[in-house]
N, C-alpha and C positions, 0 to 999 in steps of 0.2 A: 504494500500500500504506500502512496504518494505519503513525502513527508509533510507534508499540507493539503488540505483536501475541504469541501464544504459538502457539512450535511442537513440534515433535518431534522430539530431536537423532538422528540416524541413524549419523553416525559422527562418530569423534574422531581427530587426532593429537597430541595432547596439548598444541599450542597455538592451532589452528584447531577450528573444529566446524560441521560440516555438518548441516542442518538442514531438518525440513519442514515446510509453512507453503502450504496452501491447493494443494496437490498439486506446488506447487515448492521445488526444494533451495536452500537459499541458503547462504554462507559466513559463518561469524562467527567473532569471535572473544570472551575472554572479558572480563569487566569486572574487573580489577584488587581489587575488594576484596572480591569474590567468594571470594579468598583465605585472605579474615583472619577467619575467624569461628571459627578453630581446632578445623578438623576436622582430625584426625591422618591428611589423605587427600592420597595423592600426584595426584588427580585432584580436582576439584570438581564436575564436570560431567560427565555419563557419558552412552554410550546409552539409550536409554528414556526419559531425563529430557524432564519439558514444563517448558521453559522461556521467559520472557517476553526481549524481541529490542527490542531500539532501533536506531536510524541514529543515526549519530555524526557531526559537524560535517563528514567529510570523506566523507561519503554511505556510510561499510561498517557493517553490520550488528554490535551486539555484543549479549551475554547480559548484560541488567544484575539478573535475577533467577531463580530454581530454584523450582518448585511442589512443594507437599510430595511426597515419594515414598511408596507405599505398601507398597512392600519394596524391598529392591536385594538384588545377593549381593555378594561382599565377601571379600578375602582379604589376608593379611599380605602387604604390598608386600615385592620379593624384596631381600634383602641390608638390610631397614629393617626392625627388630623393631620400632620406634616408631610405624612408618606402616601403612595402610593402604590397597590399591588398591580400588576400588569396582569393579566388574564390569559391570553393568549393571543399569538400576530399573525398576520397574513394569512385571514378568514376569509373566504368567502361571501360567508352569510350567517345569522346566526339565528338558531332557535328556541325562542324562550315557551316550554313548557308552563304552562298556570292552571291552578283551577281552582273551580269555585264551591266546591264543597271537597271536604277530607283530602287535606286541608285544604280554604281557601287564600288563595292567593291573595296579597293585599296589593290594590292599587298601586299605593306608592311607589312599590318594590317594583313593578312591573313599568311603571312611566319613569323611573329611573334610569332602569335597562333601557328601554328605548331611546330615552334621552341619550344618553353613553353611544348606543350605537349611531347616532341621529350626529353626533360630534366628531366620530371616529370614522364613519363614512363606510357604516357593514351594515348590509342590507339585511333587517332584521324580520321574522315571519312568527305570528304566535301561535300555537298548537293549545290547544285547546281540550287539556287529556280530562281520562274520565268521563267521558259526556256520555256514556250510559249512566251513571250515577247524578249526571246534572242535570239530565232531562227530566226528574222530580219534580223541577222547579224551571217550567220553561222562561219563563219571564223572565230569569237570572239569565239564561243566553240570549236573549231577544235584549237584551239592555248593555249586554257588553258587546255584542257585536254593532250596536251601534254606535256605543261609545268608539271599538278603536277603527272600527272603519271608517267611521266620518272623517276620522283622526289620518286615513288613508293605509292603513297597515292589512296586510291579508289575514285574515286566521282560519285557521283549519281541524275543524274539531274531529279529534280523534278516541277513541279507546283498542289500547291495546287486548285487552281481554275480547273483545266482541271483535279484534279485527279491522275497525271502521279506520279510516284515512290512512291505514297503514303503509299501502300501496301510494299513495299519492307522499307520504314523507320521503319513501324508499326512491320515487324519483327525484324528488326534491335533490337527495344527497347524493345522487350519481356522477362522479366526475369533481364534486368538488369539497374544498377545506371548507367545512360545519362548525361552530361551538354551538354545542347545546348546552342551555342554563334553565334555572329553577331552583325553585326551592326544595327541599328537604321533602321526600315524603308524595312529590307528583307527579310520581309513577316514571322518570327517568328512562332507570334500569328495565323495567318491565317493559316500556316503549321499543327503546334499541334492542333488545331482543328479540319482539316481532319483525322487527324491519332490517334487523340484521342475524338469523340464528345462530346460535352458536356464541355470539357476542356478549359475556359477562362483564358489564359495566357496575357492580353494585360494590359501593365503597366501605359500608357497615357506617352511613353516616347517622344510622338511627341507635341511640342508646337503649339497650335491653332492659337496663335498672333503670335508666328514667323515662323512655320512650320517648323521648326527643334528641333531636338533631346534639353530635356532641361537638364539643369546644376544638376544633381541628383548625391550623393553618391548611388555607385551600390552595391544592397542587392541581393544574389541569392535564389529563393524558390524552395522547392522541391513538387512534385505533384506527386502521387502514378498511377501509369496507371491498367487499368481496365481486361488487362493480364499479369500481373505481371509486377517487377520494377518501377523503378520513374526516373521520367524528370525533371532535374535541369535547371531553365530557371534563365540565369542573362540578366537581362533589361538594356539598357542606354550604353552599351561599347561603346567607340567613338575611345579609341587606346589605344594599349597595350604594352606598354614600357615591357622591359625585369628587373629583375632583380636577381643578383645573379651568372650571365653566363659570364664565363671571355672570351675576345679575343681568349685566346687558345683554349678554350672548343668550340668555336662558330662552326665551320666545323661541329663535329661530330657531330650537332644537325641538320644536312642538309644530309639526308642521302645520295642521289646520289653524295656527296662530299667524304661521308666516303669511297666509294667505289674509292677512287683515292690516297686516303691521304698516304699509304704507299708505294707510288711510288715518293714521292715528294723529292729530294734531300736533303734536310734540315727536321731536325726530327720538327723542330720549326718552320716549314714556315707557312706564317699569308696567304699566296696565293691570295697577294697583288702584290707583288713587286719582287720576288725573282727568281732567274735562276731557271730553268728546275722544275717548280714546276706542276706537273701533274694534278693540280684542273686548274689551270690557261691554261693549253694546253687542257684540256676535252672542256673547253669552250670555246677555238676556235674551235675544232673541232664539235660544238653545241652537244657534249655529255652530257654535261649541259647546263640548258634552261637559255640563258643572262639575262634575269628577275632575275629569282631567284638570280642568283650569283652577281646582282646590288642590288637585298636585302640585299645579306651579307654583302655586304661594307658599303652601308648606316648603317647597324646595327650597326660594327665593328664602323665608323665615328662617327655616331650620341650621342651611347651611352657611348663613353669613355667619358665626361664629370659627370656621376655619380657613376665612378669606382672611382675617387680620394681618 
C-alpha cells in the first residue's frame, strides 16, 4: 500500500477511526495537530470525511490530513455552549425519523434538525415511522402534514412492521450518502432493517434499569447498502441545540418565512415585535403553520444565551 493514500472514515470513537481505503477497513488514529487549527469542534474528524492516511515509524496508520467537506450537519456539543459536535460530512441527504405517538416526537427537536440542514445545505426528507400506530388518531397526521409541507419538506409515512413506505425509502437510498437521525426509541433500527436485511443498526441506546435513552457521547457509523450508497446512523440524539446561526440568519432557515421576508417593512425585522412585518401577518393569516413560527421564537429566546 501507497505511503499516503485517501480514504473514507466509516466510523469513529472519538480517538481511533476506522476507515476505507481500496474496499479494506483499516484503523487509524489521528494526527495530533489536527487539533489546533481552532475549530470550536469537540470532534475533528467525522464520518463521511475523505481523508489522507500515512504509516507512522511504528507501521499504524494515522490521519495527517481532512479534504475539504462539502456540507456536514452539526450541532451544539451537549453541556459545551462553546463547542460544537460535527455529525457527519459529505451527505447527500438526510432522514429524520419522528413520531407522534411512542414516543412523540417534539417539535422543537424536529425544526431544529431542519433548521441545521436548511444552513448546511443537505436536503433533508421526514419519515414518518409508526403510522400504523398513528392512525388512532388521524387528525394528528392530517395537522402535521400540513404543518411541514406548507413548510415545503416531503414526508413519507412509513411502518416498518406493516411494511408501508419501505420500498419507497429503499429507493430513496440507492446510490447515495444518507444520515439518518431521530430520537431514541422511533423505530430506527427496526426501519433499516426492513429496507436493508440483514443490516443490524441497534446501538443499546435504551437503558434496561431505567428505560430511557442512556447518557452516551454520540458516534455516527456508516454502513454500505447492498445497492449502492451508505447509511449514516447516529445513535442517542436527545436535542439539538443550534450552533453558529445568528438571530438574523434564523428566518431564512425557515423557508415558508423566506417567502415573506421581503415584504417586511424593516430590512432588519426579527418578526417578533415590529409594525407591518409580513412573517408576523402570514401567521395570522395561518399562511404559516403557528407551530413552527412558536419554534422560531423559542429558538431566537432560548439560544441567545450562547451567542454572548
Amino acid at each position: 500500500m501507497a505511503d499516503s493514500f485517501l480514504a473514507l472514515v466509516v466510523h469513529s470513537t472519538g480517538s481511533w477511526y476506522e476507515v476505507l481505503h481500496d474496499g479494506e477497513r483499516l484503523q487509524c488514529r489521528i494526527r495530533g495537530k489536527l487539533r489546533l487549527k481552532g475549530v470550536r469542534s469537540t470532534n475533528p474528524v467525522v464520518v463521511g470525511d475523505v481523508v489522507r492516511c500515512e504509516s507512522d515509524e511504528q507501521g499504524e496508520y494515522v490521519i495527517s490530513a481532512i479534504e475539504p467537506r462539502r456540507n456536514y450537519i452539526i450541532r451544539r456539543a451537549s453541556n459545551l455552549s462553546k463547542e460544537s459536535h460535527i455529525i457527519a460530512a459529505n451527505v447527500d441527504q438526510a432522514l429524520l425519523v419522528v413520531t407522534l405517538f411512542s414516543p412523540k416526537t417534539a417539535t422543537e427537536f424536529i425544526d431544529r434538525f431542519l433548521v441545521t440542514c436548511e444552513a448546511y445545505k443537505v436536503p433533508v426528507t421526514i419519515l414518518l415511522a409508526k403510522i400504523d400506530l398513528a392512525r388512532q388518531a388521524p387528525e394528528a397526521i392530517e395537522e402535521f402534514h400540513a404543518i411541514y409541507e406548507s413548510a415545503g419538506y416531503r414526508i413519507i409515512e412509513v411502518s416498518a412492521t406493516e411494511g408501508e413506505g419501505v420500498d419507497v425509502v429503499r429507493e430513496m437510498l440507492r446510490g447515495k450518502t444518507t444520515l439518518l437521525s431521530g430520537n431514541s426509541g422511533v423505530g430506527k433500527s427496526t426501519l433499516v432493517a426492513a429496507v436493508e436485511p440483514g443490516l443490524d443498526i441497534r446501538t443499546g441506546e435504551i437503558s434496561q434499569s431505567h428505560h430511557k435513552g442512556r447518557h452516551t457521547t454520540t458516534f455516527s457509523t456508516m454502513y454500505p447498502l447492498s445497492e449502492g450508497g451508505y447509511i449514516i446512523d447516529t445513535p442517542g440524539i436527545k436535542g439539538f441545540g443550534l450552533i453558529d446561526i445568528e438571530d438574523a440568519e434564523l428566518a431564512h432557515y425557515f423557508p415558508e418565512m423566506m417567502r415573506f421576508l421581503p415584504d417586511c417593512r424593516f430590512y432588519n425585522c426579527s418578526h417578533t415585535h415590529e409594525p407591518h412585518c409580513a412573517v408576523v401577518e402570514a401567521v395570522k393569516r395561518g399562511e404559516i403553520a403557528y407551530p413552527r413560527y412558536e419554534s422560531y421564537l423559542k429558538i431566537m429566546d432560548e439560544d441567545d444565551k450562547y451567542r454572548k
